[in-house]
C-alpha positions in Angstrom: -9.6 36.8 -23.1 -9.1 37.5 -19.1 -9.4 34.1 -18.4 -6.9 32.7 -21.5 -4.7 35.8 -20.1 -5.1 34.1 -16.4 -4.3 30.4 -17.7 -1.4 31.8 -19.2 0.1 33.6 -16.2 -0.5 30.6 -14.1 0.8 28.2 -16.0 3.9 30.6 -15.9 4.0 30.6 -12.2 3.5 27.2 -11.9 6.3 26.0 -14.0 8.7 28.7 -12.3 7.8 27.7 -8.5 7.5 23.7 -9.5 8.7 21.6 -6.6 11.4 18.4 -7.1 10.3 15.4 -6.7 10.3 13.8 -3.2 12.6 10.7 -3.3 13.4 10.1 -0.1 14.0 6.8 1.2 13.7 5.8 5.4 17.4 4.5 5.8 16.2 2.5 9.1 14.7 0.2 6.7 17.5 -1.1 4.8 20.5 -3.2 6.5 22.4 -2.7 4.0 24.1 0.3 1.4 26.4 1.4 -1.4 27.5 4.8 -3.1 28.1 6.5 -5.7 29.8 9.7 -6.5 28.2 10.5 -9.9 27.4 13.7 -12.5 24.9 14.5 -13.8 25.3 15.2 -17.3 22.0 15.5 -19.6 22.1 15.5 -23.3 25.2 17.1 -23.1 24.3 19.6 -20.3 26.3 18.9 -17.3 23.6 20.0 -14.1 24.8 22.4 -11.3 21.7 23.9 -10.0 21.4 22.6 -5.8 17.8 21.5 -6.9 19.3 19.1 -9.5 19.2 15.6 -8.2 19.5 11.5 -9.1 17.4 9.0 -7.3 18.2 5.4 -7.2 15.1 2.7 -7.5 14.7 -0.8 -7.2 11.7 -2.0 -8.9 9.9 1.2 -8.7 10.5 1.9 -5.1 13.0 4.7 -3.8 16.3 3.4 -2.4 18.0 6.8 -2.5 18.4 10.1 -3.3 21.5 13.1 -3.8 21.2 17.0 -5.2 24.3 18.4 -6.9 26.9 20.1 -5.2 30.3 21.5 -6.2 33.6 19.7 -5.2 36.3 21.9 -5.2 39.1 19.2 -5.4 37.5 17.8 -8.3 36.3 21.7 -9.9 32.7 19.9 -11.0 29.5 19.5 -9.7 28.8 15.9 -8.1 26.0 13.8 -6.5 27.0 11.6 -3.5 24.5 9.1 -3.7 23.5 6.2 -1.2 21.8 3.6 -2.3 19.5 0.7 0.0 19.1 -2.5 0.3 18.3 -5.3 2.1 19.7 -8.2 -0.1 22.4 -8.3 -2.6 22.3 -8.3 -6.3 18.9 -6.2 -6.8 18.7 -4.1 -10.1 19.2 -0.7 -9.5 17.1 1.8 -11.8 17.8 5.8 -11.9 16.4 8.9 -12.6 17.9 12.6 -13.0 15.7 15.4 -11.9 16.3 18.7 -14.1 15.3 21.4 -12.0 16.0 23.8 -14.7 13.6 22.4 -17.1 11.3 20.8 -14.8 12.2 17.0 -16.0 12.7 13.7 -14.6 14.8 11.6 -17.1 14.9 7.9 -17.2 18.6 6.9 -17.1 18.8 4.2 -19.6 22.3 2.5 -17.4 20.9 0.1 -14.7 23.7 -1.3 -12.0 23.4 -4.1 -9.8 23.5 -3.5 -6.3 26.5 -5.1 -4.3 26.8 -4.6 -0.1 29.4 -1.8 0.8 30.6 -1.2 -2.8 31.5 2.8 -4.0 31.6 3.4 -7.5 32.6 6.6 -9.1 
């Protein structure tokens, strides 16, 4: 019983104190770039927690990262993202990391990567 008792309370702990994921990307790598100003919206929930964040991939490798933070022009919660690349017209892949719940969520919408282009 201690031990089920134990399990329990670290299992708690651990899903309280879990870390993000780390996507980060060396910039000096890439030649190239484009952003987006996105939000992050998940099954309806819109995420504003500073530990929320969307990182872009290209064929399973990082190209960029952004947490939320709140623009008070706009009154929402934003991700300025940069993206990386060394060649044009590479599918981007994301995914949104819910700190709340402890998720990373495949984002079904792909775009493709053009040099110096902003979207959002």
């Amino acid at each position: 019983m201690k031990n089920s008792i134990l399990f329990i309370f670290l299992f708690l702990v651990a899903s309280v104190y879990s870390q993000s994921p780390d996507w980060s990307v060396n910039a000096s790598s890439y030649q190239y770039n484009m952003t987006f100003t996105v939000f992050l919206n998940v099954n309806g929930t819109v995420l504003t927690n500073a530990n929320d964040k969307v990182g872009a991939f290209v064929n399973g490798e990082n190209r960029g990262e952004a947490t939320v933070v709140y623009n008070a022009n706009a009154k929402k919660y934003v991700a300025y993202l940069t993206v990386l690349a060394n060649t044009a017209a590479e599918t981007i892949n994301f995914k949104i990391y819910d700190s709340t719940n402890d998720l990373i969520i495949d984002v079904p919408k792909t775009e493709i990567f053009e040099i110096n282009k902003n979207i959002g």
